[in-house]
SESE-92162 format. One record per residue (C-alpha): z negated, y negated, x; residue number from 0. Coordinates in pm, 1 decimal. Layout:
<rovos>
<rovo pz="Z" py="Y" px="X" n="NUM"/>
...
</rovos>
This chain:
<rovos>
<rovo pz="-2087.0" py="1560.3" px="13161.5" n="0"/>
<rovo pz="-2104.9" py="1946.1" px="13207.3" n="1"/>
<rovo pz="-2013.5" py="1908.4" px="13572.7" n="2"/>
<rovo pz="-2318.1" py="1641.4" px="13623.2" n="3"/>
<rovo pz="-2556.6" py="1844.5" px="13490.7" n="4"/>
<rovo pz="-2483.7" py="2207.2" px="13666.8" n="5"/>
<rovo pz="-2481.0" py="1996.4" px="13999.5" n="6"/>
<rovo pz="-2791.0" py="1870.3" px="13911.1" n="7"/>
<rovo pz="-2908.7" py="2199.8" px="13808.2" n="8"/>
<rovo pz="-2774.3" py="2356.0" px="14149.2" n="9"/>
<rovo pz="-2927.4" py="2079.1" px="14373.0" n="10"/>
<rovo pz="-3269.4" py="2122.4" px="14230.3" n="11"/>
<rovo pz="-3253.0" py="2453.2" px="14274.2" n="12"/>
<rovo pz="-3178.0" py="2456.6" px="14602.1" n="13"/>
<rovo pz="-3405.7" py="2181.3" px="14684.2" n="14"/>
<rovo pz="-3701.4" py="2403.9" px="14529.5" n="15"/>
<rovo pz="-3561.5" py="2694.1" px="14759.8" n="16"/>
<rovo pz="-3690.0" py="2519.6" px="15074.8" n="17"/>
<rovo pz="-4040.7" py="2436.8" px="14956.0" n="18"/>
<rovo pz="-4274.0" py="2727.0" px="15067.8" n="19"/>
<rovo pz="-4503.3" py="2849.6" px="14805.0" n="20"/>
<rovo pz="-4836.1" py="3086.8" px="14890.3" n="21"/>
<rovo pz="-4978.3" py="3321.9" px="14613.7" n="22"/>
<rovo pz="-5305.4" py="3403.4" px="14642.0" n="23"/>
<rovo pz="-5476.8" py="3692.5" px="14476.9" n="24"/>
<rovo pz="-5794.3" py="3519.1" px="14264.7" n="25"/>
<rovo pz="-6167.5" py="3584.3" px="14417.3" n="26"/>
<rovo pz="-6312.7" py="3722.6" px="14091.7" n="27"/>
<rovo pz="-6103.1" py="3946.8" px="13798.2" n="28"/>
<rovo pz="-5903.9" py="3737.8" px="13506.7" n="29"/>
<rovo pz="-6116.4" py="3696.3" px="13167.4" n="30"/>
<rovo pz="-5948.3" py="3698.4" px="12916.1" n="31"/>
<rovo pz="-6173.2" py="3645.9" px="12590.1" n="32"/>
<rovo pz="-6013.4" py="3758.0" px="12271.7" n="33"/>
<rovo pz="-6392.9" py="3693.8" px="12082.6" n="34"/>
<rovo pz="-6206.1" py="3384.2" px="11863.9" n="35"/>
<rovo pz="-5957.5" py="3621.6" px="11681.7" n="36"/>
<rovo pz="-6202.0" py="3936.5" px="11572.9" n="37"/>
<rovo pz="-6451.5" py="3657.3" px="11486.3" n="38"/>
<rovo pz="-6249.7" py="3486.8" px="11269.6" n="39"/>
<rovo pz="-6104.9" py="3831.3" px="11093.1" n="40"/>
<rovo pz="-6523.2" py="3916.8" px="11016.8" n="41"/>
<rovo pz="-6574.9" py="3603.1" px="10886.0" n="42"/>
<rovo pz="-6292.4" py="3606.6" px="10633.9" n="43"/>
<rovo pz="-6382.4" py="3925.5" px="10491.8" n="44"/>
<rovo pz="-6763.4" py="3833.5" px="10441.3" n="45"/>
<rovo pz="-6659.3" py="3555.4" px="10264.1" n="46"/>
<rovo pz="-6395.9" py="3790.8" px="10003.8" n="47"/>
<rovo pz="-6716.0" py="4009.0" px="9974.7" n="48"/>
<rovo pz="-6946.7" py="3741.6" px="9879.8" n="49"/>
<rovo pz="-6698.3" py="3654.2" px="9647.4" n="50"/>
<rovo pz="-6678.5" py="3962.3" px="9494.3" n="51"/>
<rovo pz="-7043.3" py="3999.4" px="9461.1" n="52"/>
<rovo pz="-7078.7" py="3650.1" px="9341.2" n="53"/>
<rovo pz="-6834.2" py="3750.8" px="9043.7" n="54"/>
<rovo pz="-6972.3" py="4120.7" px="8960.8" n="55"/>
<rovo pz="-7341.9" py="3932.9" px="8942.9" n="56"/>
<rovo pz="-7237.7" py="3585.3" px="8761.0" n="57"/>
<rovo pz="-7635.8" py="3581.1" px="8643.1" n="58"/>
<rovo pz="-7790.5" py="3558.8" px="9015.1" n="59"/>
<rovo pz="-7810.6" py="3214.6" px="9032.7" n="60"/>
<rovo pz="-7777.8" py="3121.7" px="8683.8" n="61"/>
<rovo pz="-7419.1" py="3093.4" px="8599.1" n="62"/>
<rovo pz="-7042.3" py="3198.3" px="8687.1" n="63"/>
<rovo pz="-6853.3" py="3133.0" px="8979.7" n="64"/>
<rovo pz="-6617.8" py="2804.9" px="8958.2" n="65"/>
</rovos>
């Protein structure tokens, strides 16, 4: 079963060996947007702070926190 599979292996190699591939530098630079991550961090720790001024001021809206 080993055998099968390394000449397998080996033939598809060598098959991908003969087909020519062209790399191409890209017209404009790479973007890469990292915005999803440092948004996600602010939101996070507005929410713990509105917590934590929801709990020091339990009277604002007329009653505790749940």
């Amino acid at each position: 079963m080993r055998a099968h599979l390394l000449t397998a292996l080996g033939a598809a190699t060598a098959a991908a060996a003969c087909i020519p591939v062209q790399i191409q530098a890209p017209d404009r630079p790479i973007e890469v947007n990292l915005n999803v991550n440092i948004r996600q961090e602010v939101i996070v720790r507005l929410e713990g702070d509105a917590r934590q001024l929801l709990n020091e001021n339990s009277d604002l809206f007329g009653g505790g926190t749940p």
